[in-house]
C-alpha positions as CSV (number, residue, x, y, z in Angstrom):
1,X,167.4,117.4,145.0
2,X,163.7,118.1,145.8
3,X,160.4,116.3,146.3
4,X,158.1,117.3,142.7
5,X,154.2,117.1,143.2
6,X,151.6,117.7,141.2
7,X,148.3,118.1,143.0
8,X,144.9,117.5,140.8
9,X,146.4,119.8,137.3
10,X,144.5,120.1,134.3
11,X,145.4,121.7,130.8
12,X,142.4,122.8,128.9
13,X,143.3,124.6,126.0
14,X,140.7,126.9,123.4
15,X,137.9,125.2,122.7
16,X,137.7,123.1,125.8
17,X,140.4,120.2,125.0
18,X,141.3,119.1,127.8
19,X,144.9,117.9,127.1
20,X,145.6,116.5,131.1
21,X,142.5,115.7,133.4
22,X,143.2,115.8,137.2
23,X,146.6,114.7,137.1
24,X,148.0,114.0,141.0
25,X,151.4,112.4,141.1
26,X,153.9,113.0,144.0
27,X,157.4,112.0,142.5
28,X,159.8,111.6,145.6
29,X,163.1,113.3,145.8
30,X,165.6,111.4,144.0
31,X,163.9,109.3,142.4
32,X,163.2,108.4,138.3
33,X,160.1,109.2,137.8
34,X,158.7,108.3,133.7
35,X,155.6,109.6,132.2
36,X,154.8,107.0,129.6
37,X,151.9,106.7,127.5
38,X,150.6,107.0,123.8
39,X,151.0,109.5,121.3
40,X,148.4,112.5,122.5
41,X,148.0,111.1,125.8
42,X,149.5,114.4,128.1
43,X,153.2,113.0,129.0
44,X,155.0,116.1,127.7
45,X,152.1,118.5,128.7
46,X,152.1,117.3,132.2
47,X,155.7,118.0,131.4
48,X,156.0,121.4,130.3
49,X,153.7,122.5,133.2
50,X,156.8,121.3,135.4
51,X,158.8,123.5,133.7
52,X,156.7,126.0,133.8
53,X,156.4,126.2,130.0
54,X,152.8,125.6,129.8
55,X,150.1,127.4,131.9
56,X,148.2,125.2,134.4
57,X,144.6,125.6,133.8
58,X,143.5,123.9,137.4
59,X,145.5,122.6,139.7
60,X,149.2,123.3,141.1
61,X,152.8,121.9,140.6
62,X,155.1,122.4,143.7
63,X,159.2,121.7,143.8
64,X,160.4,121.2,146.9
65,X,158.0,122.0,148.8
66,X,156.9,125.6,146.7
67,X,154.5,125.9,144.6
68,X,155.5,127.5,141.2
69,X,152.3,127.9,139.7
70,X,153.4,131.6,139.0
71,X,157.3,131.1,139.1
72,X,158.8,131.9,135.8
73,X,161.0,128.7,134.5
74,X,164.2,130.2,135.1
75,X,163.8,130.5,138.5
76,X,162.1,126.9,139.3
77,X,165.2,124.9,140.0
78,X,165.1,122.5,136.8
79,X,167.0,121.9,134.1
80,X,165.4,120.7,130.3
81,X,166.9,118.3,128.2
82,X,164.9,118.4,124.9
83,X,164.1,116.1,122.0
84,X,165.8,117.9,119.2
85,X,169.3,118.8,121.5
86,X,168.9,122.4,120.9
87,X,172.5,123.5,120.9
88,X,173.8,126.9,119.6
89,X,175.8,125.8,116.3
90,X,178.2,128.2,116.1
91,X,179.3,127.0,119.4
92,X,182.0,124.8,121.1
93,X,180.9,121.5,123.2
94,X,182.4,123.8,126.0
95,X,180.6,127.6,124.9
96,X,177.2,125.5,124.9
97,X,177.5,123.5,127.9
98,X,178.4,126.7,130.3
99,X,176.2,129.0,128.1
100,X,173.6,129.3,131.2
101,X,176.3,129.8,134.0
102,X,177.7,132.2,131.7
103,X,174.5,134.4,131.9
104,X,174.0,134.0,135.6
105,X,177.5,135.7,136.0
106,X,179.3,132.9,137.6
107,X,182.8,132.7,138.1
108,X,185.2,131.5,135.5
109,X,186.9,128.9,137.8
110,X,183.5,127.5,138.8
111,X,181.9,127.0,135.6
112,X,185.5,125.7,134.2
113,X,184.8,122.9,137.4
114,X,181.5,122.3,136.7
115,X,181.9,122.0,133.1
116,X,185.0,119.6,133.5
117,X,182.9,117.5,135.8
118,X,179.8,116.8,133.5
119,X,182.5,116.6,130.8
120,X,184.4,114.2,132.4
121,X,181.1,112.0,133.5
122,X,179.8,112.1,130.0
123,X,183.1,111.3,128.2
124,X,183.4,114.6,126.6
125,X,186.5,115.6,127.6
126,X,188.4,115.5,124.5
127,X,185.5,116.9,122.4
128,X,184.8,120.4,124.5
129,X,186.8,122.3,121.5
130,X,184.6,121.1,118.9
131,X,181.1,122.5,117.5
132,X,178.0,120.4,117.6
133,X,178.5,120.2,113.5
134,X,181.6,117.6,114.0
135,X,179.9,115.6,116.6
136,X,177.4,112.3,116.2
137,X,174.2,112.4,117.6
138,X,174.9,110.5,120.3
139,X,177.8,112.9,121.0
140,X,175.2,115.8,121.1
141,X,172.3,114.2,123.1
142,X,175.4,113.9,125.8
143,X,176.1,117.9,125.3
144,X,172.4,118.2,126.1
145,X,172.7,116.4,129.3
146,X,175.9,118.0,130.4
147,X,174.4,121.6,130.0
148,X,171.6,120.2,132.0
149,X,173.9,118.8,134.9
150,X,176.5,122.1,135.2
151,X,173.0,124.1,136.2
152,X,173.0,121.4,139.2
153,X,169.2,122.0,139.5
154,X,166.8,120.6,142.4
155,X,165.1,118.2,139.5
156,X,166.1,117.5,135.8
157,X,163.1,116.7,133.0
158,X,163.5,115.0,130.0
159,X,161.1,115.3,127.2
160,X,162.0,111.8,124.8
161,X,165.6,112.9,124.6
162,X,166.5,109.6,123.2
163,X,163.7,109.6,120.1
164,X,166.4,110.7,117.6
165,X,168.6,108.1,118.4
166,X,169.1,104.4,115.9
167,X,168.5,101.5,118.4
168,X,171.8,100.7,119.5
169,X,172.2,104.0,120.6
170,X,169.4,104.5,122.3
171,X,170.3,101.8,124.5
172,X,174.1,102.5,125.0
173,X,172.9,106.1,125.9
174,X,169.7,104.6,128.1
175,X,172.2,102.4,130.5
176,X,174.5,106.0,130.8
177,X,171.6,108.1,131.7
178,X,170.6,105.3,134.6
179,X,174.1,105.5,135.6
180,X,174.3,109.1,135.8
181,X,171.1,109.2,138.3
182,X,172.8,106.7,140.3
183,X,175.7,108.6,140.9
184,X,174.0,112.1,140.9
185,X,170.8,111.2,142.5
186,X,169.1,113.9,141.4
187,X,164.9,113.7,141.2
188,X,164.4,113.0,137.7
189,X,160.9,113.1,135.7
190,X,161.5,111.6,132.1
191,X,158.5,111.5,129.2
192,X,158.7,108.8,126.8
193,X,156.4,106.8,124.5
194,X,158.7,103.7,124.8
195,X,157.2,101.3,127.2
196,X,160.2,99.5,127.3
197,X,162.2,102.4,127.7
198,X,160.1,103.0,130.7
199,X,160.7,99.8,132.4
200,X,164.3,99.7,132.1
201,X,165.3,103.3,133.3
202,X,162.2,104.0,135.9
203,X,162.1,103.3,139.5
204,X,158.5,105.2,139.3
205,X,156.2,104.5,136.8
206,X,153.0,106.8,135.5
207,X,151.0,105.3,132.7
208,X,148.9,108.1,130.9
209,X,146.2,107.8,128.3
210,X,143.5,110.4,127.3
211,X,145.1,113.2,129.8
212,X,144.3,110.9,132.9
213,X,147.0,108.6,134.9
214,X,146.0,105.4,134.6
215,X,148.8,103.9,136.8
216,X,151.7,104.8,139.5
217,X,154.0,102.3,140.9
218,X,157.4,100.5,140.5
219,X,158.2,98.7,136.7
220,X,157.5,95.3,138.6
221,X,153.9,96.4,139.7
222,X,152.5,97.9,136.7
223,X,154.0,95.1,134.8
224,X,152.3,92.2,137.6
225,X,149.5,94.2,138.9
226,X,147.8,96.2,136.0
227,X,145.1,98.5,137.2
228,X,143.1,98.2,134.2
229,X,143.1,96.5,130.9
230,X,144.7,99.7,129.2
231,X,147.9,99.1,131.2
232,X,147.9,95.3,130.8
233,X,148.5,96.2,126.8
234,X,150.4,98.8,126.7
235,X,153.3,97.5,129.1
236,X,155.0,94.7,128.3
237,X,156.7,93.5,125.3
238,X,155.4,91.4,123.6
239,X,151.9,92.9,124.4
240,X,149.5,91.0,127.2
241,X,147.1,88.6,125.2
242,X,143.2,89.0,125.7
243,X,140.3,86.5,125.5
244,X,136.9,87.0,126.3
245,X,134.4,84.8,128.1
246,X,132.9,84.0,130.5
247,X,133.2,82.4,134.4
248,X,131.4,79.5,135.7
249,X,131.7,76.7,138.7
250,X,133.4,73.2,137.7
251,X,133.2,71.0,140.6
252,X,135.6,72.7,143.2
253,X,137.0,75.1,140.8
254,X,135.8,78.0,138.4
255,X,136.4,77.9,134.6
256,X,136.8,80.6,131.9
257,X,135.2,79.5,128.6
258,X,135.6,81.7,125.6
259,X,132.3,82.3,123.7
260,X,133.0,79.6,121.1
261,X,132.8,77.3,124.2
262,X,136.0,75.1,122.6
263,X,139.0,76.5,124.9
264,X,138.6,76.7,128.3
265,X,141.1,77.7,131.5
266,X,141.5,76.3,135.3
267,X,141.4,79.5,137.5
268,X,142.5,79.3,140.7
269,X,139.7,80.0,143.0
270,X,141.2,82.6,144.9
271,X,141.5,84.8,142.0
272,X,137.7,84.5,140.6
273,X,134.4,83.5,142.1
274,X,131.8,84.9,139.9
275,X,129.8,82.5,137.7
276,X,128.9,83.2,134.1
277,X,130.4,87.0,134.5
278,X,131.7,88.5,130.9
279,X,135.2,89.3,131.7
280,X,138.3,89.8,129.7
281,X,140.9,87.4,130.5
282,X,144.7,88.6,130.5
283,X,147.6,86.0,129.2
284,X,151.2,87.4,129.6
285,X,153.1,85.9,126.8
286,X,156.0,84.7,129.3
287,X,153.7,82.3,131.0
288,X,152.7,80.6,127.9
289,X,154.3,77.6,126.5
290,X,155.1,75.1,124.2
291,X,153.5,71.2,125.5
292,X,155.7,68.6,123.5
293,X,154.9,65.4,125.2
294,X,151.7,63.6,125.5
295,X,151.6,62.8,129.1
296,X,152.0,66.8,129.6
297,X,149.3,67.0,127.1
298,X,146.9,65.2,129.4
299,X,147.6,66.4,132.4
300,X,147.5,70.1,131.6
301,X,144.4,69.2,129.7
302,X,142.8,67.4,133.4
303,X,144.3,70.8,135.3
304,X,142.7,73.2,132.8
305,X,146.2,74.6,132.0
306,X,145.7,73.9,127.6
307,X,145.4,76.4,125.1
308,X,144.9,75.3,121.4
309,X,146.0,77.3,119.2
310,X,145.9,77.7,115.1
311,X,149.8,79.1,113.9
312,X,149.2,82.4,111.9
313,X,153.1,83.6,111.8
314,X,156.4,83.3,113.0
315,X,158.5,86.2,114.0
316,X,162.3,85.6,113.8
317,X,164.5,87.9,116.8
318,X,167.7,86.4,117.1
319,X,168.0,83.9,119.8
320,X,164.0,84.0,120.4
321,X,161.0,84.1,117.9
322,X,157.7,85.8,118.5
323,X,154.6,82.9,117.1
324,X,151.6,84.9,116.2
325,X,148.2,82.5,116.4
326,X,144.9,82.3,117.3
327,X,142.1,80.1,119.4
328,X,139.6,78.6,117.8
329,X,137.1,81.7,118.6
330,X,139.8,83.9,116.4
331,X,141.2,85.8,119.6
332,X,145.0,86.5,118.8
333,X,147.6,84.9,120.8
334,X,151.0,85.7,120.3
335,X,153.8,84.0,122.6
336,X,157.6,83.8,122.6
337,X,159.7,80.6,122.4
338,X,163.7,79.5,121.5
339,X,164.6,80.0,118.1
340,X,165.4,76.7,118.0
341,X,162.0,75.6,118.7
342,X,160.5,73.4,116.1
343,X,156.7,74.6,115.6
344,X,154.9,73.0,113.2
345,X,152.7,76.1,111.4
346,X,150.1,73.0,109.4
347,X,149.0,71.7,113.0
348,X,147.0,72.8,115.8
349,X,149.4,73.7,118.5
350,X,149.0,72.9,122.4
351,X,149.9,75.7,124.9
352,X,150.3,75.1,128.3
353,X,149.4,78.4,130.4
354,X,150.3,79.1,133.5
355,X,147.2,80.1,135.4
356,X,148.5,81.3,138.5
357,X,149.3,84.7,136.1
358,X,146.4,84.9,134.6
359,X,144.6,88.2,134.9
360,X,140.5,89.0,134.6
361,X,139.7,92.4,133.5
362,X,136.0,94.4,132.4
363,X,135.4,94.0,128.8
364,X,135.7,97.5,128.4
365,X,138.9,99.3,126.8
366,X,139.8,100.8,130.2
367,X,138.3,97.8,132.0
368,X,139.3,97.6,135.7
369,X,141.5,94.7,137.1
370,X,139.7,92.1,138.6
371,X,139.5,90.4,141.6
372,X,137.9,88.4,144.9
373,X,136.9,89.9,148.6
374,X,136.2,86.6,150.1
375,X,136.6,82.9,149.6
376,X,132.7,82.2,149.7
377,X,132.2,86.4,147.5
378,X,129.7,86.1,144.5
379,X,130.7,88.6,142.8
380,X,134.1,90.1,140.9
381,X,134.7,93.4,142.4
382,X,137.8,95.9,141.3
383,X,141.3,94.7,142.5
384,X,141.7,98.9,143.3
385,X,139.4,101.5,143.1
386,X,140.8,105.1,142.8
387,X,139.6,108.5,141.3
388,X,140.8,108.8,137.8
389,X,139.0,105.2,137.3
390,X,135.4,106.4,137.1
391,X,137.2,109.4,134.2
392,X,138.7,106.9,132.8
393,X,135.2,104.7,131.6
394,X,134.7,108.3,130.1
395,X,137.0,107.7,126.9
């Protein structure tokens, strides 16, 4: 296992692109580390400079404590797992999986261990006499991983190894890859597009967009404490909701109005003191709800905890169903209730939101996270300031 750390890297390629801007991460050793982000957003650049694949422009990538700037990839300490498997077809499960021992010179009776260990981990004992032809793809994505593990390398990368997977697959395969860290602890740096993906398997998460990490912490923080309004939308599932308006003083408590003037929110006064500031306002769909009864109606109306909404479309998933509206200034809305939840698309519908979670950004794309200094401030400041910010207002 090793400590992998990537101090202030940059890919530029011909013509100036710059592909990854100033990318510092230190991924602890053992840990599940995911690079998640948009198509064209660096993950599998930043990537393939691990491996050593791609040439760092600026910058340099150390594992365990060397930096291999100039260290070929065969002699960095990682093993790849690919997207497409990669396997050698004319080869048996067992021929492919010891393939790299094989050229190292190893001994037979160790690579006949280490092969019968990842085997027997990956439940491919019975299949190590057969050729990737006669297996299904989830049978080969767990050949890829077992001629990753026999290496036993310092850190294992995966670049989307699951994208060729159908659904259920993917997350059959997802909860054995998870499992596998857990018993092999081995530091782990994964690239994926799937947000969802990233939550689930990650203990470290690093949001990318445009080349530039927008966000490193646990699943839990990125998900409560986005850094900027890039993050807020891109994790979570469905995506955060935004309205904007403005900020203003009610009595002992501040208000966010939407321009239309028609909907307005209670927000605790911890979270805001700035009056008429334009600001973005972030609603998680799992603190919105349904208000059935009247006497709920008024007093989340008196609280400032009502949304009205106008029904656009309802979203069957099984047990839950996504409703797809919009407030009377035409921002979309979209919240998740009970399938067996009557809503009424001909009528107005009454939300009740819980403004606790509520989250104030910059109107910008990459707007920062806002929040308060002090109880008597004037003024919305960032909630963090940190390097790549002031880069990021560049896109």
């Amino acid at each position: 296992m090793a400590e992998v750390s990537l101090e202030k890297i940059w890919k530029i390629y011909e013509g100036d692109v710059e592909a990854v801007r100033d990318v510092s991460v230190a991924i602890p050793d053992g840990s599940f580390c995911v690079l998640v982000g948009p198509s064209g957003c660096g993950k599998s650049t930043t990537l393939r400079m691990i491996a050593g694949l791609e040439e760092i422009s600026r910058g340099s990538v150390s594992i365990a404590g060397r930096v291999v700037n100039d260290v070929a990839p065969k002699d960095r300490d990682i093993a790849m797992v690919f997207q497409n498997y990669a396997l050698y077809p004319h080869m048996t499960v067992e021929k492919n999986m010891s393939f790299a021992l094989r050229l190292r010179g190893m001994k037979k009776d160790e690579i006949a261990r280490r092969v019968g260990d990842a085997a027997e981990m990956l439940g491919l004992s019975e299949l190590l006499h057969r050729k990737p032809g006669a297996l299904s793809g989830g049978q080969r994505q767990r050949v890829a991983l077992g001629r990753a593990m026999v290496r036993e390398p310092a850190a294992f990368l995966f670049d989307e190894p699951l994208s060729n997977l159908d659904a259920k697959l993917r997350g059959s395969t997802r909860s054995e890859l998870k499992a596998l860290h857990r018993r092999l602890g081995t530091t782990t740096v994964y690239v994926t597009h799937d947000q969802e993906e990233a939550m689930s398997l990650g203990d470290m998460i690093v949001v990318m967009a445009g080349g530039i990490v927008q966000q490193t912490g646990t699943p839990l923080d990125v998900f409560d404490r986005p850094a900027n309004r890039f993050v807020a939308g891109f994790i979570g599932t469905p995506p955060m909701n935004f309205i904007r308006g403005s900020l203003a003083r009610d009595g002992g408590r501040w208000l966010f109005t939407e321009h239309d003037g028609n909907t307005t929110l209670g927000i605790p006064a911890e979270e805001a003191i700035c009056p008429a500031t334009d600001v973005v306002l972030g609603v998680r769909p799992q603190t919105v709800r349904e208000i059935t009864g009247a006497h709920e109606r008024r007093d989340c109306g008196e609280s400032g905890r009502l949304l009205t909404v106008n029904v656009d479309m309802v979203e069957p998933l099984g047990e839950q169903m996504d409703i797809h509206a919009s407030s009377s200034s035409g921002a979309s809305v979209v919240f998740r209730v009970p399938s067996h939840a009557g809503i009424d698309q001909s009528k107005p519908l009454d939300l009740a939101v819980e403004t606790s979670r509520l989250r104030l950004f910059e109107p910008s794309e990459f707007g920062q996270s806002l929040t308060v200094i002090a109880q008597d401030a004037d003024a919305l400041v960032p909630a963090k300031s940190e390097p790549h910010d002031a880069v990021a207002q560049e896109l």
